[in-house]
Kinemage of the C-alpha trace (Angstrom):
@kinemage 1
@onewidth
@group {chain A} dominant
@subgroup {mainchain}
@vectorlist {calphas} color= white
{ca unk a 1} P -41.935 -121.723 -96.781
{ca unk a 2} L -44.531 -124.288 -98.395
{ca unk a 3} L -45.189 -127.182 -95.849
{ca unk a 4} L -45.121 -129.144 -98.380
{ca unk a 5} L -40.870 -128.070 -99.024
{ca unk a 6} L -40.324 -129.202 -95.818
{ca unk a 7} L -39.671 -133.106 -95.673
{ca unk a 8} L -39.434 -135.489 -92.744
{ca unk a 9} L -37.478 -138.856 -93.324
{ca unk a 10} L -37.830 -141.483 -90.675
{ca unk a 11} L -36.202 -144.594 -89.349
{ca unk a 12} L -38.414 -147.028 -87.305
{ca unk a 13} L -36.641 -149.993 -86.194
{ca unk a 14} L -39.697 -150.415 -83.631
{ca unk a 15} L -42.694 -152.188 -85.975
{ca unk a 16} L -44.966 -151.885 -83.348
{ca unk a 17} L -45.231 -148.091 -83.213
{ca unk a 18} L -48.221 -147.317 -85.448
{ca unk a 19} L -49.609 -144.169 -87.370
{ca unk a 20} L -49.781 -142.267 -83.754
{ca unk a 21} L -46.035 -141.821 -83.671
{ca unk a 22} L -45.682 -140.632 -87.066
{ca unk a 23} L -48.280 -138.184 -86.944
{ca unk a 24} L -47.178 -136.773 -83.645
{ca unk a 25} L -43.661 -136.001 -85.309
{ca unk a 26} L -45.144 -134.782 -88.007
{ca unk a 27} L -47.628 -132.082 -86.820
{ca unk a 28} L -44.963 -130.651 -84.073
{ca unk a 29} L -41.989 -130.609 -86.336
{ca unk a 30} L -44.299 -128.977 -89.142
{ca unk a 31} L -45.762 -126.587 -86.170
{ca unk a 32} L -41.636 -125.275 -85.972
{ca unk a 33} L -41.818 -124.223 -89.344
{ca unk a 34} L -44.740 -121.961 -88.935
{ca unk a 35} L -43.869 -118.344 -90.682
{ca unk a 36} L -40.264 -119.612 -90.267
{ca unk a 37} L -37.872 -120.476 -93.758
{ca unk a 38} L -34.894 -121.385 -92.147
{ca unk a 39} L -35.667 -124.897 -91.886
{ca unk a 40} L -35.464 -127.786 -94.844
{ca unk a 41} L -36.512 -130.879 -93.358
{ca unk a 42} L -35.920 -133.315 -90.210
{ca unk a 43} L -34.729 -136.830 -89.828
{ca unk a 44} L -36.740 -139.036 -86.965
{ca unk a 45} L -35.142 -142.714 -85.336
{ca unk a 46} L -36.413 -145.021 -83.180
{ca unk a 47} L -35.223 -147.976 -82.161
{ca unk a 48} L -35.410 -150.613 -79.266
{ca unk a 49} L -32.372 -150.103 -77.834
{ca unk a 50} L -32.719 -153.429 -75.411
{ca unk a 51} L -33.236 -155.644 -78.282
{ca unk a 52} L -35.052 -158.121 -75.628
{ca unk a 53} L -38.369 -158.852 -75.134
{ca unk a 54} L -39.028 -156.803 -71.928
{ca unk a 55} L -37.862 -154.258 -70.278
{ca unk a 56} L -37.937 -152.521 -73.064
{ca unk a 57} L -35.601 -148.986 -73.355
{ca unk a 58} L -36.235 -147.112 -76.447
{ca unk a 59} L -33.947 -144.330 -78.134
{ca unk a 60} L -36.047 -141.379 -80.384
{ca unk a 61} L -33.121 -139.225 -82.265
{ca unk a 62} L -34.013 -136.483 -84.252
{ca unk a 63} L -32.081 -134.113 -86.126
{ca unk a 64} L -33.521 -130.857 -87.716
{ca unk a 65} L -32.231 -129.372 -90.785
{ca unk a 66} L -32.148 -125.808 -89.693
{ca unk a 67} L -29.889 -122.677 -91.071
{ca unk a 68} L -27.279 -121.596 -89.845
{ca unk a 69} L -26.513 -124.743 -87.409
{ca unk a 70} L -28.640 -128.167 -87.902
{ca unk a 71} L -30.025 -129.144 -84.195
{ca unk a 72} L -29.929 -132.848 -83.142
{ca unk a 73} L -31.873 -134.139 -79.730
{ca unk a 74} L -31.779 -137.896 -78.387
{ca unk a 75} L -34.293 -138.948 -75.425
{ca unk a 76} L -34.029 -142.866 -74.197
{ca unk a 77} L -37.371 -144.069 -72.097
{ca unk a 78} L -39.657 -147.100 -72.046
{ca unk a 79} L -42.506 -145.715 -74.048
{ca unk a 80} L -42.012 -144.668 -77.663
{ca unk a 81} L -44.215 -142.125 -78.090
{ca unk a 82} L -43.521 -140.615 -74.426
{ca unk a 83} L -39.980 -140.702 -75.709
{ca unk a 84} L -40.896 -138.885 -79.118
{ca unk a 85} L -43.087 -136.112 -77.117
{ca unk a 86} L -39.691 -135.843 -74.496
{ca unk a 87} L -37.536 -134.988 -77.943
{ca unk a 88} L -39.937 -132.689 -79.587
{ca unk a 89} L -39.819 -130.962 -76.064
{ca unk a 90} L -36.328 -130.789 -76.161
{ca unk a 91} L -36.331 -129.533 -79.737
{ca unk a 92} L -38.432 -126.971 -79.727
{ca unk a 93} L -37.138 -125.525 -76.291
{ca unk a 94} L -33.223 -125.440 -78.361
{ca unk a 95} L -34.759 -123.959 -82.128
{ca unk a 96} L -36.562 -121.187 -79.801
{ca unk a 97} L -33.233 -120.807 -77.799
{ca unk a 98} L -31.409 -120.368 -80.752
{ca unk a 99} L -34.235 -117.882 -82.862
{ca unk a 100} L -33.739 -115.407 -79.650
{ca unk a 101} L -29.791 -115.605 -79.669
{ca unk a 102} L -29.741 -114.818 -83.524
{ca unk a 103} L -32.731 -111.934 -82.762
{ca unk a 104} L -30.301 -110.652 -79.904
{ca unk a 105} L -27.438 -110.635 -81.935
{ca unk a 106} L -29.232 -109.035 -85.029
{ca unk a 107} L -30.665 -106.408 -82.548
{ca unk a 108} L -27.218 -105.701 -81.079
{ca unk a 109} L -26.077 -105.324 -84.186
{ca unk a 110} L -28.419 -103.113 -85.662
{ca unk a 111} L -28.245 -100.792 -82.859
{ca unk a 112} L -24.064 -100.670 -82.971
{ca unk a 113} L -24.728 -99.180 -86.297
{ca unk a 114} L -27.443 -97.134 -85.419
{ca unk a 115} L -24.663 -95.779 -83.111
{ca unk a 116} L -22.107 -95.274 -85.703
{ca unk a 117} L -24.590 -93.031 -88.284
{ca unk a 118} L -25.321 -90.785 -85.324
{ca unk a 119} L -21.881 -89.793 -85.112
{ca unk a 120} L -21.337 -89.095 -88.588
{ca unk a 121} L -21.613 -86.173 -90.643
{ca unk a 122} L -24.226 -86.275 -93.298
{ca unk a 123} L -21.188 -86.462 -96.073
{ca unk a 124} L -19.446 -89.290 -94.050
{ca unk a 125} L -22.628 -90.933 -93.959
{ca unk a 126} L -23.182 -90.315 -97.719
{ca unk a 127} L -19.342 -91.496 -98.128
{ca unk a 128} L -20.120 -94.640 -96.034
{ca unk a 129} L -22.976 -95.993 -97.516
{ca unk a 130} L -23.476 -94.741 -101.045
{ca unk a 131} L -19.783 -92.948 -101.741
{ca unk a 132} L -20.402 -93.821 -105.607
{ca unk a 133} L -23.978 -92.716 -106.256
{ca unk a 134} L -24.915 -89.934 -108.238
{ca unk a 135} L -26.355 -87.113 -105.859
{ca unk a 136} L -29.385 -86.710 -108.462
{ca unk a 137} L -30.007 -90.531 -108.559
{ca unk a 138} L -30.371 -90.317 -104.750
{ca unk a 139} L -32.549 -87.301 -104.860
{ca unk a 140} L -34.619 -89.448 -107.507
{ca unk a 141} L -34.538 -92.625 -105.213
{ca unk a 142} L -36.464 -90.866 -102.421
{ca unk a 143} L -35.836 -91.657 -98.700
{ca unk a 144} L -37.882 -94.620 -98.322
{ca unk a 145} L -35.953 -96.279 -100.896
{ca unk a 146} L -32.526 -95.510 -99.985
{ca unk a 147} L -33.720 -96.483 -96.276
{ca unk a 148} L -34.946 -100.231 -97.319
{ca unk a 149} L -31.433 -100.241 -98.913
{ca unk a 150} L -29.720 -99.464 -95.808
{ca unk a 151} L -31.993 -101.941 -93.889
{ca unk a 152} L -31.223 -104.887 -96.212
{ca unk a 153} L -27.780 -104.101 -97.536
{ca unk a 154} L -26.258 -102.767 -94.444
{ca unk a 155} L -28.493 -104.271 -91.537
{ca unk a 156} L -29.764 -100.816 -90.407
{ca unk a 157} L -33.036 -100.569 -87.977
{ca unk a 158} L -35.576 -98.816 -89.554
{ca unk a 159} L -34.924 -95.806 -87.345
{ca unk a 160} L -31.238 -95.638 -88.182
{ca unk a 161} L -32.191 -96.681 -91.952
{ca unk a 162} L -34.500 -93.516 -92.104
{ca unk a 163} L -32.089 -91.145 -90.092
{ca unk a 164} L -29.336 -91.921 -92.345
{ca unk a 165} L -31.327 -91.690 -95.556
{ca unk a 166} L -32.160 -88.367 -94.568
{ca unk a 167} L -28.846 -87.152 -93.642
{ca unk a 168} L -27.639 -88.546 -97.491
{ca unk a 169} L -30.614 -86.767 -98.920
{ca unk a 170} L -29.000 -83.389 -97.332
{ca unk a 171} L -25.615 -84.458 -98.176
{ca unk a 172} L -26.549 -85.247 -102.032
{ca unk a 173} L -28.150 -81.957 -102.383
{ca unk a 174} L -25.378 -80.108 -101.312
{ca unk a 175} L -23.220 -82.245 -103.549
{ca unk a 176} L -25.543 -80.880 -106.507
{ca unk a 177} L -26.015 -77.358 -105.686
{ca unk a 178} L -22.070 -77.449 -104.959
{ca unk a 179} L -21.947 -78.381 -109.010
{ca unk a 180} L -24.475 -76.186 -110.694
């Protein structure tokens, strides 16, 4: 993603927070999306939540447009940018818990499958993933192209992606020598 696709949008009901606060939001919430495109943009509030002249109890919300699931954080203290730093804490420490629950599941996943092709014949394996393909278009594809298939179409590990495209390989060349 192009830093400059992701957008920040802020609401300071606090005028006496100057360029500090906006540049600490800024450089951590751009820091998430680092290598990262599941992200669009994040929405940051402050306000005075005493309305009085002192003490003063201020209330930083911010909400990060994220795939799959948005994440919001709200921190309340008496210092605005303390407060800020306390939410992009909290942030980050809930978009990393949630990037290693979706690796997890994509992992367990992956490897359920992985489990599944090493039960299978090659021609259930064939029949599984590529039932309607021409044995001599397979043959033609080569294994490293029917194995990024499996990895993107059917969420395959590489390993599993490979073992499989070899076991279709054998089955599809059976399949033609069974036709000549």
């Amino acid at each position: 993603m192009d830093k400059l696709d992701f957008y920040i949008e802020y609401n300071l009901e606090v005028e006496m927070v100057g360029d500090e606060f906006r540049q600490e939001a800024d450089r951590r919430l751009r820091a998430l999306t680092d290598d990262r495109n599941d992200m669009i943009g994040a929405a940051v509030a402050l306000e005075n939540l005493t309305k009085v002249e002192s003490p003063y109890l201020y209330q930083v919300r911010i909400a990060l447009y994220k795939r799959p699931n948005n994440v919001t954080v709200v921190e309340k203290g008496p210092d605005p940018i303390a407060t800020l730093k306390n939410a992009l804490d909290a942030l980050e420490r809930k978009v990393h818990e949630n990037r290693e629950k979706r690796s997890e599941a994509h992992t367990r996943k992956s490897d359920q499958l992985d489990n599944i092709v090493d039960d299978l014949s090659p021609q259930e394996i064939l029949a599984t993933y590529m039932k309607d393909t021409d044995p001599t278009v397979l043959i033609g594809e080569g294994r490293t192209k029917i194995a990024n298939r499996l990895m993107v179409k059917n969420g395959l590990s590489q390993e599993g992606a490979y073992f499989a495209a070899d076991k279709i390989l054998q089955a599809a060349q059976e399949n033609r020598n069974r036709t000549k």
